[in-house]
C-alpha positions as CSV (number, residue, x, y, z in Angstrom):
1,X,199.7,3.6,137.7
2,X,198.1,0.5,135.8
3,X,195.6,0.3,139.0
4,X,194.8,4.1,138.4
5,X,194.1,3.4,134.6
6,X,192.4,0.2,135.4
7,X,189.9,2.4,137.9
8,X,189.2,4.8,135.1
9,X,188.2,2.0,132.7
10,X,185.9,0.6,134.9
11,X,184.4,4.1,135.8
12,X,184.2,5.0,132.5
13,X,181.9,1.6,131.5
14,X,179.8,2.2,134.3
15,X,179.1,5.5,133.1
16,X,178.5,4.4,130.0
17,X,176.3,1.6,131.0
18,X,174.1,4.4,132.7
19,X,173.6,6.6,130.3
20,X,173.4,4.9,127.4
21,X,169.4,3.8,127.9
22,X,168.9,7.6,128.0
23,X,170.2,8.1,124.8
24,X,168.9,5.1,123.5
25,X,165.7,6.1,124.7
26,X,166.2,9.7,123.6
27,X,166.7,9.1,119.7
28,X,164.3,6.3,119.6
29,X,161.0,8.7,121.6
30,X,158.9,9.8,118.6
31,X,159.0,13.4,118.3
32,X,155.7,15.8,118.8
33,X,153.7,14.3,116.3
34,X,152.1,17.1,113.9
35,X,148.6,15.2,114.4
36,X,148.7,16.6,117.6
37,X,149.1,20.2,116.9
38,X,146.6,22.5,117.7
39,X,145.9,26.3,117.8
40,X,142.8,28.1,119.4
41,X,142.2,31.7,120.5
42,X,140.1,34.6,120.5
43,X,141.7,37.0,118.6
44,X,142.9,36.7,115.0
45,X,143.0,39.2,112.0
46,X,140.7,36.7,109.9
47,X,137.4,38.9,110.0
48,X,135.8,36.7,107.8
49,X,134.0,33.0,109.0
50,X,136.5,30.7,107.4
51,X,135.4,27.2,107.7
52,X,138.0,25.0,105.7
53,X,140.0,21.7,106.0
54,X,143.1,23.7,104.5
55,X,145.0,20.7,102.5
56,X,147.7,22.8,100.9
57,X,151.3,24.7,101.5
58,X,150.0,27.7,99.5
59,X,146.6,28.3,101.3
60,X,148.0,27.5,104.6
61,X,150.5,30.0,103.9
62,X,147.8,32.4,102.8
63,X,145.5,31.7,105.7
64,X,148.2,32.2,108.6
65,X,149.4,35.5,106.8
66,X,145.9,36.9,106.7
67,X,145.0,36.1,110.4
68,X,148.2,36.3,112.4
69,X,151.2,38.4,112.5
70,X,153.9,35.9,113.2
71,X,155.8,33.4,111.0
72,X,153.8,30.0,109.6
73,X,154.3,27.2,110.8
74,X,155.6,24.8,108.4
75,X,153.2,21.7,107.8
76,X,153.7,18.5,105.3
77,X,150.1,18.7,103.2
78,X,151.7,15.1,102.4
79,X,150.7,13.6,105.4
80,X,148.2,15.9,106.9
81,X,145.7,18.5,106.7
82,X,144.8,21.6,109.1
83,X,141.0,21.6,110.3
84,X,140.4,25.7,110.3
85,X,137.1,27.4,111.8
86,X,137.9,31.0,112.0
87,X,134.2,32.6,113.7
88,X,135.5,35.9,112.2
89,X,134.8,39.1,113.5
90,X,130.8,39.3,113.3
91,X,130.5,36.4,115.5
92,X,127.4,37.1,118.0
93,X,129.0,35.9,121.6
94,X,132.4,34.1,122.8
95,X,132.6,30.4,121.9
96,X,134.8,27.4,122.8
97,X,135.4,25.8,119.5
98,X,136.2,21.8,119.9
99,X,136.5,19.0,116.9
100,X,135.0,15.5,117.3
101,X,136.4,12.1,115.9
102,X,136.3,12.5,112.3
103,X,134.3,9.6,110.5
104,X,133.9,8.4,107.1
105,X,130.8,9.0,105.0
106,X,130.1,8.2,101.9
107,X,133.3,8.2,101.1
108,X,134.0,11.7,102.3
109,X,135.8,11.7,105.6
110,X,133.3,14.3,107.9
111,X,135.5,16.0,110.5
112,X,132.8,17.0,112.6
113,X,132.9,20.4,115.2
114,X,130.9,22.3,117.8
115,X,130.8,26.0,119.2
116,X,129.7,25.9,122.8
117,X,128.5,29.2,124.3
118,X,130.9,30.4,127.1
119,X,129.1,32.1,130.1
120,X,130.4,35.6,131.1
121,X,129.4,38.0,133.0
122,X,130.3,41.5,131.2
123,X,130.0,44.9,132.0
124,X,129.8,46.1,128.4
125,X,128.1,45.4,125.1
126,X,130.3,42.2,123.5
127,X,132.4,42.1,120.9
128,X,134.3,39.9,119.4
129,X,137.4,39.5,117.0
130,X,138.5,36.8,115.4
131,X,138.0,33.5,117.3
132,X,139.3,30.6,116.2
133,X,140.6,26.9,116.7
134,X,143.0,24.6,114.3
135,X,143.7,20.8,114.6
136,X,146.2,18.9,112.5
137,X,144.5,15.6,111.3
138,X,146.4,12.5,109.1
139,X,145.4,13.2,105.9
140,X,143.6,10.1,103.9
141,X,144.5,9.9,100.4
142,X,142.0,9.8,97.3
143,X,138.8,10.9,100.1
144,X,137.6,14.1,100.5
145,X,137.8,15.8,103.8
146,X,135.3,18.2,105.2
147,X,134.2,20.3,108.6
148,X,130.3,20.0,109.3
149,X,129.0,21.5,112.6
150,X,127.5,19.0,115.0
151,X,124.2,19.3,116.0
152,X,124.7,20.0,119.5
153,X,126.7,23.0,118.6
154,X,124.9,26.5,119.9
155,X,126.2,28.7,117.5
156,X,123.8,30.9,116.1
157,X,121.0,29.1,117.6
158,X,119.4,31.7,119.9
């Protein structure tokens, strides 16, 4: 009986021994880091342009409400902001929306983005509704944040 019990013991350490670098591993893994967050489409509600760093609870609230019919997503304006460009629903053609490495000027940090045409062939007149793209960014206290279009982008430049 004592052999049994002594079998068990030293199945029982090696078990632990194996699995306890997974959980080790498991609660030390950072979690999906909100900075990391995005949200792009082509359809949204928001039939308005709406081109915004959103830096609080209540606007974000107000902005996700407005343009989507689901629940919001809860953010901490402590830490970070939401870069929003909404096209709305007058925009011309079909755009990929993409944001650059934000970079300090003049002590406003410029979180630069671009709307690149997208190519389609279509069989009807176009029309679009609501295009948009959001990116969570670490939010930098006592500086002023703000979207600018880049140069390159093709939006409205026909």
């Amino acid at each position: 009986m004592k052999i049994i019990q002594y079998y068990l013991l030293i199945c029982l350490l090696l078990l632990q021994l194996i699995f306890l670098p997974v959980i080790i591993q498991s609660e030390t893994l950072p979690h999906a880091l909100p900075q990391n967050m995005t949200w792009k489409g082509s359809k949204s509600n928001q039939k308005n342009e709406f081109i915004k760093v959103v830096e609080t609870r209540k606007e974000w609230h107000e902005l996700w409400t407005r343009a989507f019919d689901q629940p919001v997503p809860d953010m901490n304006f402590e830490k970070y902001v939401v870069a929003c460009v909404f096209l709305g629903h007058s925009a011309d053609w079909l755009y990929s929306i993409s944001f650059g490495q934000p970079f300090l000027r003049d002590n406003v940090l410029v979180i630069p983005f671009s709307c690149a045409e997208i190519i389609l062939e279509l069989s009807g007149p176009f029309k679009a509704s609501g295009q948009y793209h959001m990116k969570v960014f670490a939010k930098k206290k006592n500086v002023k944040m703000v979207l600018e279009e880049s140069v390159q982008s093709s939006r409205g430049k026909k």
